[in-house]
C-alpha positions as a Markdown table, in Angstrom:
| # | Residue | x | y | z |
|---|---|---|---|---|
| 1 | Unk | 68.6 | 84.3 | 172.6 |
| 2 | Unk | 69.2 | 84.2 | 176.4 |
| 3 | Unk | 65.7 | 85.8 | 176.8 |
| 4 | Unk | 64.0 | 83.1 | 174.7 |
| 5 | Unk | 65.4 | 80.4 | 176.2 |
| 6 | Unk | 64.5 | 81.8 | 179.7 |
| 7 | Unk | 60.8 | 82.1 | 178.3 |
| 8 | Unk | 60.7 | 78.3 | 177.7 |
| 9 | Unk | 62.3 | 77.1 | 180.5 |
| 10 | Unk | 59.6 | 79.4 | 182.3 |
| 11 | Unk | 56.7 | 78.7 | 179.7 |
| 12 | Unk | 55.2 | 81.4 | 177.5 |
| 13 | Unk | 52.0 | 81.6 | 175.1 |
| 14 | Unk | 50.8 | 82.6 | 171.4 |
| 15 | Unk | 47.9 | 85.0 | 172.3 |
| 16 | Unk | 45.3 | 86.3 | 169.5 |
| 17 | Unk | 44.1 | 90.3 | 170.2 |
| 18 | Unk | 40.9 | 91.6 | 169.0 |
| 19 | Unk | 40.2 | 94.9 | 169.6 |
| 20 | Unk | 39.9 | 98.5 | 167.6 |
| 21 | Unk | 43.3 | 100.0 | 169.7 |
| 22 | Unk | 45.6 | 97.5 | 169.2 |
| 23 | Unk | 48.2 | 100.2 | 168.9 |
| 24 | Unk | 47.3 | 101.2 | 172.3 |
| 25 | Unk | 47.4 | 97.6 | 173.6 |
| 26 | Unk | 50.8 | 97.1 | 172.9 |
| 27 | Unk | 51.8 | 100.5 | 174.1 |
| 28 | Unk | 50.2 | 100.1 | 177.5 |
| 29 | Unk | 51.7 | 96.3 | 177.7 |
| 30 | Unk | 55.2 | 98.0 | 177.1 |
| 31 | Unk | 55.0 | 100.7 | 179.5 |
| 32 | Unk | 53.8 | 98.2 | 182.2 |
| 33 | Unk | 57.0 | 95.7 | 181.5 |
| 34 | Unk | 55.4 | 93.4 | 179.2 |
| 35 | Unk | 58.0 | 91.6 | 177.0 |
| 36 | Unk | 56.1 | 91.2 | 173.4 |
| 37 | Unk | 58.1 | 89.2 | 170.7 |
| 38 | Unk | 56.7 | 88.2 | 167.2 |
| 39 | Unk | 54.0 | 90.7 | 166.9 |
| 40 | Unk | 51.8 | 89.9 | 164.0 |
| 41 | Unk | 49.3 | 92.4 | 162.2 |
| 42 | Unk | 46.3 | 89.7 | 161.2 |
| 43 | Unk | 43.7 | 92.8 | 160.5 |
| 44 | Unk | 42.9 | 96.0 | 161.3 |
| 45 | Unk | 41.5 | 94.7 | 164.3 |
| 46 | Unk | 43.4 | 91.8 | 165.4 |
| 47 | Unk | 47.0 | 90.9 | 165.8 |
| 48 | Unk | 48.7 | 87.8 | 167.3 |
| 49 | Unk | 52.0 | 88.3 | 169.6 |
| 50 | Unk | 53.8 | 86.3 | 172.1 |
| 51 | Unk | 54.6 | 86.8 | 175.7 |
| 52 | Unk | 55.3 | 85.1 | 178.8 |
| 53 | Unk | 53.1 | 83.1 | 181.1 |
| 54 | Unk | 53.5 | 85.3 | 183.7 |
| 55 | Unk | 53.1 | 88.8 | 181.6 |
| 56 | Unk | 49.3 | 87.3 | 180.3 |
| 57 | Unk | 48.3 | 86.6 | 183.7 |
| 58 | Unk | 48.8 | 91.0 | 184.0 |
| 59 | Unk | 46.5 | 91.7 | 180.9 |
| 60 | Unk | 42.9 | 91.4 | 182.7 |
| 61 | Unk | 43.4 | 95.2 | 183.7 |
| 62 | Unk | 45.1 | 96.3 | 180.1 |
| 63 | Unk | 42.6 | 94.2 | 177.7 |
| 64 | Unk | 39.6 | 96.1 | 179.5 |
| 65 | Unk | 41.2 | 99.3 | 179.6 |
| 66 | Unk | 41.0 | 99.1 | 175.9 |
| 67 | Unk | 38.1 | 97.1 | 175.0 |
| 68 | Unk | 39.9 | 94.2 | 173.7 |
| 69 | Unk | 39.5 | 90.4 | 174.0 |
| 70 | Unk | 42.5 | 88.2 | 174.5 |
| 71 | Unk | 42.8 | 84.3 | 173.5 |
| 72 | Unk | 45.5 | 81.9 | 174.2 |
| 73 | Unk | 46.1 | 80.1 | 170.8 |
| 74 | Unk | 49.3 | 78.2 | 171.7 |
| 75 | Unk | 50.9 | 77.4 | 174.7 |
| 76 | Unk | 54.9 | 76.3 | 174.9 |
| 77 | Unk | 57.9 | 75.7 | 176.8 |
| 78 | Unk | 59.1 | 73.3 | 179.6 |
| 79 | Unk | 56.4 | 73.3 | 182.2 |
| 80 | Unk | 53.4 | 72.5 | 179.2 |
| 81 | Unk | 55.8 | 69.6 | 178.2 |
| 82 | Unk | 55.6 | 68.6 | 181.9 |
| 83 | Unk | 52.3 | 68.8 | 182.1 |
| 84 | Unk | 51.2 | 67.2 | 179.0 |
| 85 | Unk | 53.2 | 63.7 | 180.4 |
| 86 | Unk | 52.5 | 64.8 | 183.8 |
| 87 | Unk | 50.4 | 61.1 | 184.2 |
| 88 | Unk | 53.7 | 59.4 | 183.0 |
| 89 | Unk | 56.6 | 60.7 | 185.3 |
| 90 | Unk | 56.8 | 57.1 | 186.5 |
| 91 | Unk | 57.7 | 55.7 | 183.1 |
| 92 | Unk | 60.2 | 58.5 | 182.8 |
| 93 | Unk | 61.6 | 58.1 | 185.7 |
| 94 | Unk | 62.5 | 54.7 | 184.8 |
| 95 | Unk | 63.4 | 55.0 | 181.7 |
| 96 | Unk | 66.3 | 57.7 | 183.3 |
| 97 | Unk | 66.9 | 55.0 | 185.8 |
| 98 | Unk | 67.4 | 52.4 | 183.3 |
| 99 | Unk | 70.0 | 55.0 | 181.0 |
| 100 | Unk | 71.6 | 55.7 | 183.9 |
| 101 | Unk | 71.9 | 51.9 | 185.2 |
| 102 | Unk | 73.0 | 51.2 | 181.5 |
| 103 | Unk | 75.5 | 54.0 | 181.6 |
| 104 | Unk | 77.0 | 52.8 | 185.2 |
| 105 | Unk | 77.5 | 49.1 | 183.9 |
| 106 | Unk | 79.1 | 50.1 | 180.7 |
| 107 | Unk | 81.8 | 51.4 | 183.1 |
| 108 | Unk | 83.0 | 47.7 | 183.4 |
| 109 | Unk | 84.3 | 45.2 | 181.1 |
| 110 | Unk | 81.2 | 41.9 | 180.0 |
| 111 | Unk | 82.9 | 40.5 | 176.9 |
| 112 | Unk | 86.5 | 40.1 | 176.3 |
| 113 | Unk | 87.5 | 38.9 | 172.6 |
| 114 | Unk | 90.4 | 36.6 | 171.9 |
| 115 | Unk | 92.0 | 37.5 | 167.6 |
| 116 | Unk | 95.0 | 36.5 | 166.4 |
| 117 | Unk | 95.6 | 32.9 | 168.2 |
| 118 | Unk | 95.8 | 29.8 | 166.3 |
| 119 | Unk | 97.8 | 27.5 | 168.4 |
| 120 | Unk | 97.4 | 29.0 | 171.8 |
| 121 | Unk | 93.9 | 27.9 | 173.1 |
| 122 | Unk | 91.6 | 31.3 | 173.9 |
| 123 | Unk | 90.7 | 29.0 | 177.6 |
| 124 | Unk | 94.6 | 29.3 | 178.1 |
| 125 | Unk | 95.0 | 33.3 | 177.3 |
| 126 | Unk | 91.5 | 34.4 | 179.0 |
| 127 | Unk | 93.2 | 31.9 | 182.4 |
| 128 | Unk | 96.2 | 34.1 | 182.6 |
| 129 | Unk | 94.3 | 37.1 | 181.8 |
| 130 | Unk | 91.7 | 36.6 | 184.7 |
| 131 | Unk | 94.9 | 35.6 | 187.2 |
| 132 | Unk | 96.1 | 39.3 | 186.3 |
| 133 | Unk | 93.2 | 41.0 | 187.0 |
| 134 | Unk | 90.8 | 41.1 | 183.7 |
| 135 | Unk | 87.4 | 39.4 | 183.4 |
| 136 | Unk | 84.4 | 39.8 | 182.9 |
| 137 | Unk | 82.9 | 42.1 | 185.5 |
| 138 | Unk | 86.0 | 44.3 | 185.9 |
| 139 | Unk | 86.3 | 48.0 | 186.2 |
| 140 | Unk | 87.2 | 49.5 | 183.4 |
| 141 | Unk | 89.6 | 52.4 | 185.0 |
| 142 | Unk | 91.3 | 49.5 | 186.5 |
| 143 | Unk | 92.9 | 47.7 | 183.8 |
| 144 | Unk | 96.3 | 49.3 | 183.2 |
| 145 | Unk | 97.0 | 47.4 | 179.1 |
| 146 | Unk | 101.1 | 47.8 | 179.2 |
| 147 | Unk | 101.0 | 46.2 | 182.5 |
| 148 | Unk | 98.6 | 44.1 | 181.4 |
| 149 | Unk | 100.7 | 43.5 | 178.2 |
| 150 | Unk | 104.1 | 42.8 | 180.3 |
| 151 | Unk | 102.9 | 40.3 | 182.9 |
| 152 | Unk | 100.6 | 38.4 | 180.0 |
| 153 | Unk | 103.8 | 37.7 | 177.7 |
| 154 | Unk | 106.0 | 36.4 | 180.9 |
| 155 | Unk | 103.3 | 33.6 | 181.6 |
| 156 | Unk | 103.1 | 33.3 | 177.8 |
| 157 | Unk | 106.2 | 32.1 | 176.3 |
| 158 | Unk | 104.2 | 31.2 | 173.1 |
| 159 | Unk | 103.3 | 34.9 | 172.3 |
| 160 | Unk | 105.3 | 37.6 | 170.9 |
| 161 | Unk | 103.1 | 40.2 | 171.1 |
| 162 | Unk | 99.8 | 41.4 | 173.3 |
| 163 | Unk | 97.5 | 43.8 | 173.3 |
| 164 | Unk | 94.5 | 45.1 | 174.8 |
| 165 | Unk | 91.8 | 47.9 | 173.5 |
| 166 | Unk | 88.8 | 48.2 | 175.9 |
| 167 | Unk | 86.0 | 49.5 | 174.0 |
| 168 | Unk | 82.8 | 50.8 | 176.2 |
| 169 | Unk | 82.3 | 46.9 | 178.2 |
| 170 | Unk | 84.0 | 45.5 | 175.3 |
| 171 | Unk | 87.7 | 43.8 | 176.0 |
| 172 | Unk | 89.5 | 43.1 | 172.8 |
| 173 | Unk | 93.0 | 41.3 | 172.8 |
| 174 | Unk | 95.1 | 41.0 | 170.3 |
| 175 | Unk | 97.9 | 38.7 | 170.1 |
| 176 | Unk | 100.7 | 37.4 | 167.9 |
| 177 | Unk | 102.2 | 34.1 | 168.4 |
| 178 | Unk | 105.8 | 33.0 | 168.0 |
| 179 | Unk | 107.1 | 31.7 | 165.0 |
| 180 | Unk | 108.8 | 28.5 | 165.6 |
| 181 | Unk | 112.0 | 29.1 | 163.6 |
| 182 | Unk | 114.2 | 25.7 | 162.7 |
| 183 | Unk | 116.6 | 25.0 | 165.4 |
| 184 | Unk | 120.2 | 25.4 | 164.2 |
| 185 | Unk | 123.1 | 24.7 | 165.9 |
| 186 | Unk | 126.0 | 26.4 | 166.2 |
| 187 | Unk | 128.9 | 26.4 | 163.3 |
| 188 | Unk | 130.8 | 25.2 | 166.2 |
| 189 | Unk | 129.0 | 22.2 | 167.0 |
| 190 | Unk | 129.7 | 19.2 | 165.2 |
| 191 | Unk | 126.3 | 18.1 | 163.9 |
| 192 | Unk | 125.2 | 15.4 | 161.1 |
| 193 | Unk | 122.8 | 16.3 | 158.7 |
| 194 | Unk | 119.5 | 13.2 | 159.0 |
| 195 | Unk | 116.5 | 12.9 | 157.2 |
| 196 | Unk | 113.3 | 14.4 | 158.5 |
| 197 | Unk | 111.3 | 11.9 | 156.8 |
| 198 | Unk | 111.2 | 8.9 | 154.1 |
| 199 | Unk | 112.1 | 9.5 | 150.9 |
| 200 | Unk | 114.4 | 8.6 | 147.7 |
| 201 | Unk | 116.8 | 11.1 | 147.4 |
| 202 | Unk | 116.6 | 13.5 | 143.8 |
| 203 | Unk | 120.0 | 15.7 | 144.5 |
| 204 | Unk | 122.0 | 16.5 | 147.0 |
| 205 | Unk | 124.8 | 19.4 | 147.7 |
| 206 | Unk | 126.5 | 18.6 | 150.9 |
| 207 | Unk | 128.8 | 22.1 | 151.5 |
| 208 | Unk | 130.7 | 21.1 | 154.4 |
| 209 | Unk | 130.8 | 17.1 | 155.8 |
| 210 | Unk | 130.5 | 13.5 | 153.9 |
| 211 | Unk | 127.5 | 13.0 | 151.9 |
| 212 | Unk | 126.4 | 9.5 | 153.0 |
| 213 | Unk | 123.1 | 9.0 | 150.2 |
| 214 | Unk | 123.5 | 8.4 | 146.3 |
| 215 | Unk | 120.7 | 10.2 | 143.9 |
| 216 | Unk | 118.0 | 7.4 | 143.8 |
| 217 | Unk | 118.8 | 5.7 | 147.3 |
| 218 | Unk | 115.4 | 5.3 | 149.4 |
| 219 | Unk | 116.1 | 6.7 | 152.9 |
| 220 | Unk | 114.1 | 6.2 | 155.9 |
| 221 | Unk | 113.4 | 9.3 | 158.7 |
| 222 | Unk | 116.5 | 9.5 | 161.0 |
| 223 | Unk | 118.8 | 8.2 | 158.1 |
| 224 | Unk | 122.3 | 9.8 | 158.2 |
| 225 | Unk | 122.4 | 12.3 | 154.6 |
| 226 | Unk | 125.4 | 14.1 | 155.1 |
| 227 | Unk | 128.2 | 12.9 | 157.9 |
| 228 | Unk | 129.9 | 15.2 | 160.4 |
| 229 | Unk | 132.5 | 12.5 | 161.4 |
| 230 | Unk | 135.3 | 13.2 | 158.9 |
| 231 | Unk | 138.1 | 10.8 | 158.6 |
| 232 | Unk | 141.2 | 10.3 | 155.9 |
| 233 | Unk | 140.5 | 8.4 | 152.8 |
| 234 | Unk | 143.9 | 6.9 | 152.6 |
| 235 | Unk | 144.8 | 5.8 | 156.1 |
| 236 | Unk | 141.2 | 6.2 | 158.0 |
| 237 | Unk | 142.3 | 3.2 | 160.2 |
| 238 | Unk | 145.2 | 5.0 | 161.8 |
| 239 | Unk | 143.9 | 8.6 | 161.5 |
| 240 | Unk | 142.0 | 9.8 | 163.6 |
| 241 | Unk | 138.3 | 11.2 | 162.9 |
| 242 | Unk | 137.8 | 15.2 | 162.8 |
| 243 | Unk | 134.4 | 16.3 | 163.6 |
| 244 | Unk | 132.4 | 19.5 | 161.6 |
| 245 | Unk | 129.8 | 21.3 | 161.5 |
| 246 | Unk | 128.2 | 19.2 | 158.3 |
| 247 | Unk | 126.0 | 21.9 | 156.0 |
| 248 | Unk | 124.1 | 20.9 | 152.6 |
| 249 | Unk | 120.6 | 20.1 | 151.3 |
| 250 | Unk | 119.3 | 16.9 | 150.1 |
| 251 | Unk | 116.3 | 17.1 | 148.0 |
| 252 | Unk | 113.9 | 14.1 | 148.0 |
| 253 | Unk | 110.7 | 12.6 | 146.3 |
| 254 | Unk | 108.5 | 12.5 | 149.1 |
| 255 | Unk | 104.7 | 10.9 | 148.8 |
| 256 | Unk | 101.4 | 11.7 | 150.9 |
| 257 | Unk | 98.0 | 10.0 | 151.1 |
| 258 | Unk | 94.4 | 11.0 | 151.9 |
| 259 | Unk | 91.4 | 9.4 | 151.9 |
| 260 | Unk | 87.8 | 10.5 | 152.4 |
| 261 | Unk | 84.3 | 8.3 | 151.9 |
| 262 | Unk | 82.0 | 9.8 | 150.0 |
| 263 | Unk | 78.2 | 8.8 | 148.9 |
| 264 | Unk | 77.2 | 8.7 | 145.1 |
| 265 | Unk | 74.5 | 11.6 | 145.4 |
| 266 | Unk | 74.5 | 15.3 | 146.1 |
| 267 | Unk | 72.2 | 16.8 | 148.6 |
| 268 | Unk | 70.1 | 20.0 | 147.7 |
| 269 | Unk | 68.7 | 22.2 | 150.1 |
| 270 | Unk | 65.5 | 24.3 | 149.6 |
| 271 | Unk | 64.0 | 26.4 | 151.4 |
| 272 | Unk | 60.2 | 26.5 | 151.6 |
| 273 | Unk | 59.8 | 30.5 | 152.6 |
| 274 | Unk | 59.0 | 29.7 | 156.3 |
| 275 | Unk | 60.9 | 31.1 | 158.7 |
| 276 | Unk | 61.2 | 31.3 | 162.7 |
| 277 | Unk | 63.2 | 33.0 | 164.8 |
| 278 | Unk | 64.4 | 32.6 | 168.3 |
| 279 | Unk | 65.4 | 35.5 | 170.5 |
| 280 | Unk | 68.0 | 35.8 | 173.4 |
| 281 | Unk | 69.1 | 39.0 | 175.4 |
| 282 | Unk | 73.1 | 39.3 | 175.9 |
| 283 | Unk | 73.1 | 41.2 | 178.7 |
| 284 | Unk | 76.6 | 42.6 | 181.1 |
| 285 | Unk | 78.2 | 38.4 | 180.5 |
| 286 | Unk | 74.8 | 36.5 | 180.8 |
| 287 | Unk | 72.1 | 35.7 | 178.7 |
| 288 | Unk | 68.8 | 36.0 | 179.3 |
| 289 | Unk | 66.7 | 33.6 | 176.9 |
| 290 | Unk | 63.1 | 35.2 | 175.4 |
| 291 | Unk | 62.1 | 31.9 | 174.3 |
| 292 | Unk | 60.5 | 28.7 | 175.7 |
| 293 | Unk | 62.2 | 26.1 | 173.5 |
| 294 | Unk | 65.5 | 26.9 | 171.7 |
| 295 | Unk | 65.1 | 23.8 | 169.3 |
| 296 | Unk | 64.2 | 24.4 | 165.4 |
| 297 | Unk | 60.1 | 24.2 | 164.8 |
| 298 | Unk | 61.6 | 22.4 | 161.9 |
| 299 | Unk | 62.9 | 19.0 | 160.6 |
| 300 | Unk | 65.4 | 20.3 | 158.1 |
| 301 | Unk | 66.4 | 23.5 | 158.4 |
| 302 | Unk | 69.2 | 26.0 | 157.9 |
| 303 | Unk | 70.4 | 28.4 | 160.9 |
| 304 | Unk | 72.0 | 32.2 | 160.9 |
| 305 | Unk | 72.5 | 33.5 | 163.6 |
| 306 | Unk | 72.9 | 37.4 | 164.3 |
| 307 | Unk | 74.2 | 39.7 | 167.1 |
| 308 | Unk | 73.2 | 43.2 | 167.4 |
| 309 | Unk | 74.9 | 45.3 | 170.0 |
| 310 | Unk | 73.7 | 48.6 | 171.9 |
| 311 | Unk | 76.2 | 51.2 | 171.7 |
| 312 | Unk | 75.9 | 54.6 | 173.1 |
| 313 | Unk | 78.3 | 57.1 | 172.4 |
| 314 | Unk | 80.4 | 55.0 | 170.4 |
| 315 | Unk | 81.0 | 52.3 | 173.1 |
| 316 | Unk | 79.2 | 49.0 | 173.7 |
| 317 | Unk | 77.0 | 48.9 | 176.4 |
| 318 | Unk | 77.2 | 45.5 | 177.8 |
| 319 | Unk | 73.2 | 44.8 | 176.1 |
| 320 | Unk | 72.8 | 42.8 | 172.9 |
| 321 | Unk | 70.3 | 41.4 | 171.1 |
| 322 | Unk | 70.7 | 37.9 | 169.7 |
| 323 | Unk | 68.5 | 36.5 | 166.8 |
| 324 | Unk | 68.8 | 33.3 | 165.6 |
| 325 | Unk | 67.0 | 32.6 | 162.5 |
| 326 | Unk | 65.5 | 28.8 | 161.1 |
| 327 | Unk | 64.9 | 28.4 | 157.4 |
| 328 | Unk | 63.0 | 25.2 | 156.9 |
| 329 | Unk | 64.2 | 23.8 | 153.5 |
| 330 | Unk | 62.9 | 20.3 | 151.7 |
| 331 | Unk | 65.7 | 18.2 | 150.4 |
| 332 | Unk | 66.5 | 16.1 | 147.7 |
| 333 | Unk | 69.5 | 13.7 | 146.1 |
| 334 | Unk | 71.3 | 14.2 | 142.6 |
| 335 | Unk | 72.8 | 11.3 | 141.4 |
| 336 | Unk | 76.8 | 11.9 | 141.1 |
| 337 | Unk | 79.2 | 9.8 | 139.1 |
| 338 | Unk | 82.6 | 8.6 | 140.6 |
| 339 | Unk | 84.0 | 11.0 | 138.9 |
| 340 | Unk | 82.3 | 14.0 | 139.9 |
| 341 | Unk | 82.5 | 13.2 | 143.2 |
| 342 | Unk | 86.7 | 12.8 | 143.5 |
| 343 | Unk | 86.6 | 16.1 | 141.9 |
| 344 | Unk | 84.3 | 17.4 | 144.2 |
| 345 | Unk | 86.7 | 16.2 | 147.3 |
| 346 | Unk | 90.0 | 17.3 | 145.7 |
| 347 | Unk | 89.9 | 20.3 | 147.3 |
| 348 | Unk | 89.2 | 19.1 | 150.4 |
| 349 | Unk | 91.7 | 16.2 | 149.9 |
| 350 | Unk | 94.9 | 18.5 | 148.8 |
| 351 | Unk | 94.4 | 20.9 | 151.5 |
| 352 | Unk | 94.9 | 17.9 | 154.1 |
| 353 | Unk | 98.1 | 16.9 | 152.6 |
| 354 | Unk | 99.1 | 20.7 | 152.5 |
| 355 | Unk | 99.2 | 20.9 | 155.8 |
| 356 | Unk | 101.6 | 17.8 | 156.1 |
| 357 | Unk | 104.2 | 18.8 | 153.3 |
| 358 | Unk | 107.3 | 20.5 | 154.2 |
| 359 | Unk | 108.0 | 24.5 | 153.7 |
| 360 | Unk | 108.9 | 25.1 | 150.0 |
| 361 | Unk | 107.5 | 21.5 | 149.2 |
| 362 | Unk | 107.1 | 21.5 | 145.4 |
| 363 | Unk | 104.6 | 19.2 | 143.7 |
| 364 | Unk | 105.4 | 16.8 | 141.4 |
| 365 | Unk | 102.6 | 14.5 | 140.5 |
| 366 | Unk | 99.3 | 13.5 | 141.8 |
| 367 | Unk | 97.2 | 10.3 | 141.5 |
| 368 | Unk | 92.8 | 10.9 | 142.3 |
| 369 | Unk | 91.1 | 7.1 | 142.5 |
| 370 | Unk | 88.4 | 5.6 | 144.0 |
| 371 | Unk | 87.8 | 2.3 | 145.4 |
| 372 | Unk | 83.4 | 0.8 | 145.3 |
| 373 | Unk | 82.3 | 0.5 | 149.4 |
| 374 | Unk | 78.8 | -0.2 | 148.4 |
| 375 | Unk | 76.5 | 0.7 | 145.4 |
| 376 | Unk | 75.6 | 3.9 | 147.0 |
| 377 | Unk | 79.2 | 5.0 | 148.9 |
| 378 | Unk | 82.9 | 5.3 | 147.3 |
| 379 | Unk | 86.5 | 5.4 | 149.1 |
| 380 | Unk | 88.2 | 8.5 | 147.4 |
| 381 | Unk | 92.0 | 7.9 | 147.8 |
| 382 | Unk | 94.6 | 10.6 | 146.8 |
| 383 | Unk | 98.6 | 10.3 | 146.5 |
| 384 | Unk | 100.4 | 13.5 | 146.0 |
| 385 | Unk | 104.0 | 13.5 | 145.5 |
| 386 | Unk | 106.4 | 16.4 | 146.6 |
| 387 | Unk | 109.8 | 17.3 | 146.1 |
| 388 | Unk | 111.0 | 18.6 | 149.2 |
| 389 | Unk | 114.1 | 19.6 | 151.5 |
| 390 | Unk | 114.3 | 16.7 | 154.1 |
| 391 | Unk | 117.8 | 17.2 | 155.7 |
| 392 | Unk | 117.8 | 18.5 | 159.6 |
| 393 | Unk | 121.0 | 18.9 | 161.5 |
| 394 | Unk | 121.2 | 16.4 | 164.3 |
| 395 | Unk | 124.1 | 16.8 | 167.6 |
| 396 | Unk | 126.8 | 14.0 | 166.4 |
| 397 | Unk | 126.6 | 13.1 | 170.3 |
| 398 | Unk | 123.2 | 11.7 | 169.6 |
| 399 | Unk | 124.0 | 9.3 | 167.0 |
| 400 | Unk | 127.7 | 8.0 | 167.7 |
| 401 | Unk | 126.7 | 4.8 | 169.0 |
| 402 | Unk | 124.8 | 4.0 | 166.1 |
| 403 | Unk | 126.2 | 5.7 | 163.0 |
| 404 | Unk | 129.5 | 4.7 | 161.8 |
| 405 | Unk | 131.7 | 7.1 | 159.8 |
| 406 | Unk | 131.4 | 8.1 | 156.6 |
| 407 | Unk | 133.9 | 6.9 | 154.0 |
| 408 | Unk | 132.7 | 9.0 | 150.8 |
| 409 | Unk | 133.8 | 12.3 | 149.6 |
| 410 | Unk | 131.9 | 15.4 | 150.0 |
| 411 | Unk | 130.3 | 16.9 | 146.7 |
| 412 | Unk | 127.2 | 18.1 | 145.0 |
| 413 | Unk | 124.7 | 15.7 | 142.7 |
């Protein structure tokens, strides 16, 4: 194997042999040193065989010592490869040029990806990341990720957790935010239990305190629901008040509202079958557009756009190829009816007033309308009511100046 691969690194032929002592041939070319490999009878008179470049050069002498004719069929190995693309070293060499330039570059970081925020802006995370050392154009051998990790989480007290994976030029961080949990106080701070929004109480438990509601009383946010401020029922002039740690839930009908305009038609998009597409090169953070106008050739269109990246070895370059596609579509109207068109904006509607309700908000009862804007347009209104947990504990300190003791007894409604 060693041998063969020596012969095409030095180059070797497929030579054809006509002659009536091709016996003595091949005897004469092995007692002079000539390597033959894959001798092949064709005739009685002719036989094809392999040997080096350098071994045919010797058979001039040999081939007329025995009457024979010799005829390079096929020539291989390195130096015929070099010679066949001899006129094109210059695009080789560039093209080794550019791996290699490709190769270096992908040694440093172009595109760093932000998952797992919601609340914490990516602007803010990629500032404090850049301040400690990654960005875009950083080595990659430089970045150490748990030091990276420790000094990120000091500077931001919003996130619990950090990480960062650097994939060929390809920075990805991943992060977990905080949970804000409810504050709660102490058990040895005296606290009232207040209402964290409007709503007419439903039932009540208050485990430690004065409850200071009834079932059916309409309370406003702020309002005092269960009292900290203790004082005796039969002499609560002359005895002095005792302050606890007041506990309990107060359950209340609570009611949202949304509203949204909507026309009286639904749009439908078409497309027509034509297409265009708009090319841009990504290439180590910049962007190199292959395009003279980046606008849509088309009035109404739809848009998808695509990113292909070049990886070698399993890590990204720093090169990608953007596409964005138009699909030129014709439009049209169907008519809708009120009523399809609330129930076309519920969705959209009872997600918004999701995102408003308390934790463990129940719902109770819902009310879709519409209100006429113009002949063509409605106002679609929605009222959701909830039954929810509105009691927040509250420092007594806070609210001594303007919440007088409670006189009732604890207990559970």
């Amino acid at each position: 194997m060693l041998i063969r691969i020596l012969y095409f690194l030095r180059g070797y032929v497929q030579v054809i042999v006509r002659s009536h002592f091709i016996e003595r041939f091949i005897n004469i070319c092995i007692r002079r040193d000539i390597y033959l490999w894959d001798i092949r009878r064709r005739s009685a008179s002719e036989a094809d065989m392999k040997m080096s470049m350098r071994s045919f050069h010797k058979l001039r002498p040999i081939a007329k010592k025995t009457r024979s004719r010799v005829h390079i069929k096929r020539k291989y190995g390195l130096p015929m490869v070099l010679h066949r693309y001899k006129k094109r070293y210059f695009f080789f060499a560039g093209l080794a040029l550019a791996v290699c330039f490709v190769l270096v570059m992908s040694q440093f970081v172009w595109s760093i990806e932000v998952v797992g925020n919601e609340t914490v802006s990516t602007e803010e995370i990629l500032q404090v990341l850049d301040g400690l050392g990654l960005h875009k154009g950083t080595f990659r051998g430089s970045v150490d990720a748990r030091d990276l990790k420790n000094n990120a989480l000091l500077e931001l007290d919003q996130l619990s957790w950090l990480w960062v994976d650097i994939k060929g030029s390809r920075a990805t961080v991943s992060v977990s935010e905080k949970r804000a949990a409810p504050e709660i106080l102490d058990q040895s701070t005296p606290c009232d239990i207040v209402a964290s929004k409007a709503g007419v109480i439903k039932s009540f438990n208050a485990t430690a305190g004065k409850s200071a509601v009834e079932v059916g009383q309409t309370v406003l946010e702020g309002q005092l629901l269960i009292s900290g401020v203790v004082t005796s029922d039969l002499m609560p002039e002359s005895t002095p008040a005792r302050y606890t740690h007041a506990a309990g839930e107060v359950y209340a009908r609570t009611w949202y509202e949304q509203s949204v305009q909507r026309p009286l038609t639904k749009e439908i998009r078409t497309p027509t079958g034509r297409t265009a597409s708009k090319h841009t090169l990504l290439a180590f953070g910049g962007a190199l557009p292959l395009h003279f106008n980046a606008d849509s050739p088309y009035e109404n269109y739809d848009a998808v756009e695509t990113t292909h990246d070049l990886v070698l070895f399993g890590h990204y370059t720093g090169l990608s190829w953007k596409t964005r596609t138009y699909t030129e579509v014709t439009l049209s109207y169907e008519p809708l009816t009120p009523e399809q068109a609330m129930e076309a904006a519920r969705p959209e509607l009872e997600a918004a007033i999701a995102s408003q309700a308390g934790e463990g908000a129940v719902v109770a009862a819902s009310d879709l309308r519409y209100t006429p804007i113009d002949e063509s347009n409605i106002l679609i209104t929605l009222t959701m009511e909830y039954t929810e947990q509105i009691g927040v504990q509250k420092p007594i300190d806070t609210i001594l100046q303007t919440q007088p003791p409670a006189q009732e007894e604890s207990g559970a409604q």
